[in-house]
Structures are given as C-alpha cells and as structure tokens.
N, C-alpha and C positions, 0 to 999 in steps of 0.2 A: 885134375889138379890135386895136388897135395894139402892138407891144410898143416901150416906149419906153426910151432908156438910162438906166443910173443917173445920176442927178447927186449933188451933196450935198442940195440940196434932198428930193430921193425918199430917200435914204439917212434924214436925219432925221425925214422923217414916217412914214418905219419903224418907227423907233426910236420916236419917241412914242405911236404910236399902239401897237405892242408895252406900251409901258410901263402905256398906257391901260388897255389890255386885263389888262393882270397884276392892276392897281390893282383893275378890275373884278372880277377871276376871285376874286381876293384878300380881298375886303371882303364879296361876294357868297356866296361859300364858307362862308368863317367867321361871317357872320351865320346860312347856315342849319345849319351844321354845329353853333351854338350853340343851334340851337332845334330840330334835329330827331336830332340826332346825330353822330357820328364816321361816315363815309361814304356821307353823305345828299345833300355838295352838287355831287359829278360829275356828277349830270345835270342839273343848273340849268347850272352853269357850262360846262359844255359847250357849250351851247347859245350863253351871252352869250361866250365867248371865240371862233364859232368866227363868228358874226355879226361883230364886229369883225376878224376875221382877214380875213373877206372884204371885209368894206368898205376893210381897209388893199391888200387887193390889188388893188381893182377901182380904188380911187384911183391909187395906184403904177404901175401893170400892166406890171414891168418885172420880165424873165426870173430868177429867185431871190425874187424879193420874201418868196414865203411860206417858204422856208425861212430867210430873214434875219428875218423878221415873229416864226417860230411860235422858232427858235432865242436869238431876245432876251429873248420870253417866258419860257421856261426857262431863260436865263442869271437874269432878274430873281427864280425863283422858288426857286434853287437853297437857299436857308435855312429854305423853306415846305415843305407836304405835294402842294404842286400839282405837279401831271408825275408824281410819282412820290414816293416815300422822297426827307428833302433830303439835297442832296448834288448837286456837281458834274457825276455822272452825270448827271444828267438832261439834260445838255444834248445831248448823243450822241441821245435821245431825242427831244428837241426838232428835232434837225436833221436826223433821220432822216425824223419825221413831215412835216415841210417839206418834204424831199425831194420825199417822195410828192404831196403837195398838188403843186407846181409839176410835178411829171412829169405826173400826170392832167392837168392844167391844160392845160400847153403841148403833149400828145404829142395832145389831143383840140379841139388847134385852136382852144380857149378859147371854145365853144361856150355859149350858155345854159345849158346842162347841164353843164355843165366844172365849174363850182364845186362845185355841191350834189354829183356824183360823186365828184369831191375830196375832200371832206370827209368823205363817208360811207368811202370806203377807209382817209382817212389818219386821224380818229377813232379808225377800229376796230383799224387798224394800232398807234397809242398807247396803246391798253389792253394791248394784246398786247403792246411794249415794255413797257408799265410791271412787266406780272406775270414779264416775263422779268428783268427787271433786281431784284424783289424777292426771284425766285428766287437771282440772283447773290448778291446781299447777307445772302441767309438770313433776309428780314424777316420779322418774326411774322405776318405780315396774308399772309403768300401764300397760306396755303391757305387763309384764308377769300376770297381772289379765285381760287384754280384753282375752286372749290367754286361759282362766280356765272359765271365768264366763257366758258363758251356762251351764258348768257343776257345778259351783258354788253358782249360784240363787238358784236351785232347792234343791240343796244338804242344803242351808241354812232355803229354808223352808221347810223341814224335817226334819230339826236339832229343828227349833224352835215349831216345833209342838210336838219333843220327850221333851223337858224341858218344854213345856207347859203342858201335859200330867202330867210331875213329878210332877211341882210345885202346879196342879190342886189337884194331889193323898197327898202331903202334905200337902198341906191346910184339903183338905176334913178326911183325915185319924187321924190328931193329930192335928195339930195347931190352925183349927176352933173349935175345940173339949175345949181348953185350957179355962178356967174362965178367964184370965186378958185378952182374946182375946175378947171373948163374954161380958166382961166388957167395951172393948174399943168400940166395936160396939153397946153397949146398949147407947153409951153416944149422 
C-alpha cells in the first residue's frame, strides 16, 4: 500500500465515514441493548465499528488516518455510553486506541495482516482504557467489568480481528474495485 498525504478531501471522508460509523455503532447498540439488555451490544458493535474503521483506512491510507478516524468517533459519542462512561474523557481513549491501530499498521509495513493485528491489539487495548477510565470516575459498572475483563480483552480482540477480516474483504472485493475510489486514491 501507498501512504498518501492528507488532503481536505481524505480529511472529510474521515470525518464522514467516523460519523458513519458512530451513527452505526449508535443505532446498532441501542437497538440491541433494547432487546437484550444494558451491556449486550459491545460485541455486535465492535465488530460493525471496527469493519468500517478499516474500510475508512484502507480508503484514506494516509499515515494518522485511524487515530483521526477512531478519535472523531469518540468525540461524536462523548453524550452516549459508547467508548466508555460519557463524557469528554473518552476522547483521550479514542486517540489512544488510534494510536495503536496506526502504530501496528504503519510499524508492520501495512501488510495483509497489519489491519486484522491492529485491531485485535487496539480493541483489547480499548476495553482496558475504558475499565481504567471507570476506575478514574468511580463508575458503578467497574467492578462488574474488572469481574469480565480476562474474559473480555481476549474476546475483544477476536471480535476486532473478525471485522478487520470483513472490512479488509470489502475493501479488497468491491470498494477498492470502484472508479471514484481509485479516483480518490490517484489524486
């Protein structure tokens, strides 16, 4: 893969496609959090946020992307339960987790395996963030996540290596295939 420079163009199909993703994590969440309960839809939405995280980067594929990608997200979700307890904090988390996605990314030569490895580190790194940041806050929900998250890390990256996978198979199957994509990337 190429790494290409920012422009405003790549800057705003960050942004939207961030927005997309929140919109998705958002609607996705709370429809199952209405049907199966209060802390049932992280591992759906995991999956479909981390799928579009990778296709905003495999589109973009310029050096920050997922930490401007995953950090807009959680600016978007700072009033919601998504990332974390709301609140402003979360964004720290969000661009923490970004970090990591772009360091695996870029320090692994952005290999076929570069995403789905990304994902599964920065995932599990995000849970770990979050329980640390509920610890900060003294939220009531922390010890029913110290009490899950042995079995919680791992399960999130597995979660993030299975929508890394998809999002890799739609880029490579249809989306990279598309002329105004191959337009965007010629520019």
């Amino acid at each position: 893969m190429t790494t290409r420079r920012w422009t405003l163009k790549r800057f705003f199909l960050t942004g939207a496609l961030s927005a997309a993703t929140f919109a998705a994590a958002f609607v996705l969440g709370n429809a199952i959090t209405l049907t199966l309960g209060p802390g049932t839809s992280g591992l759906v939405t995991i999956i479909v946020t981390t799928v579009l995280i990778v296709v905003c980067a495999r589109l973009v594929e310029t050096v920050g992307v997922l930490t401007v990608a995953v950090g807009l997200f959680t600016v978007f979700a700072i009033p919601t339960n998504l990332f974390g307890p709301p609140g402003p904090q979360k964004v720290l988390i969000g661009v923490l987790t970004g970090l990591s996605y772009d360091l695996v990314w870029n320090l692994s030569g952005r290999r076929k395996w570069s995403l789905p490895a990304a994902a599964a580190i920065s995932t599990a790194l995000s849970i770990v963030l979050i329980f640390g940041l509920m610890v900060l806050l003294d939220h009531p929900r922390k010890d029913y996540l110290r009490s899950i998250l042995a079995f919680t890390v791992p399960l999130y990256a597995v979660l993030g290596v299975v929508g890394a996978v998809i999002g890799n198979r739609i880029y490579d199957k249809s989306l990279g295939r598309l002329a105004v994509v191959q337009q965007l990337q010629a520019d």
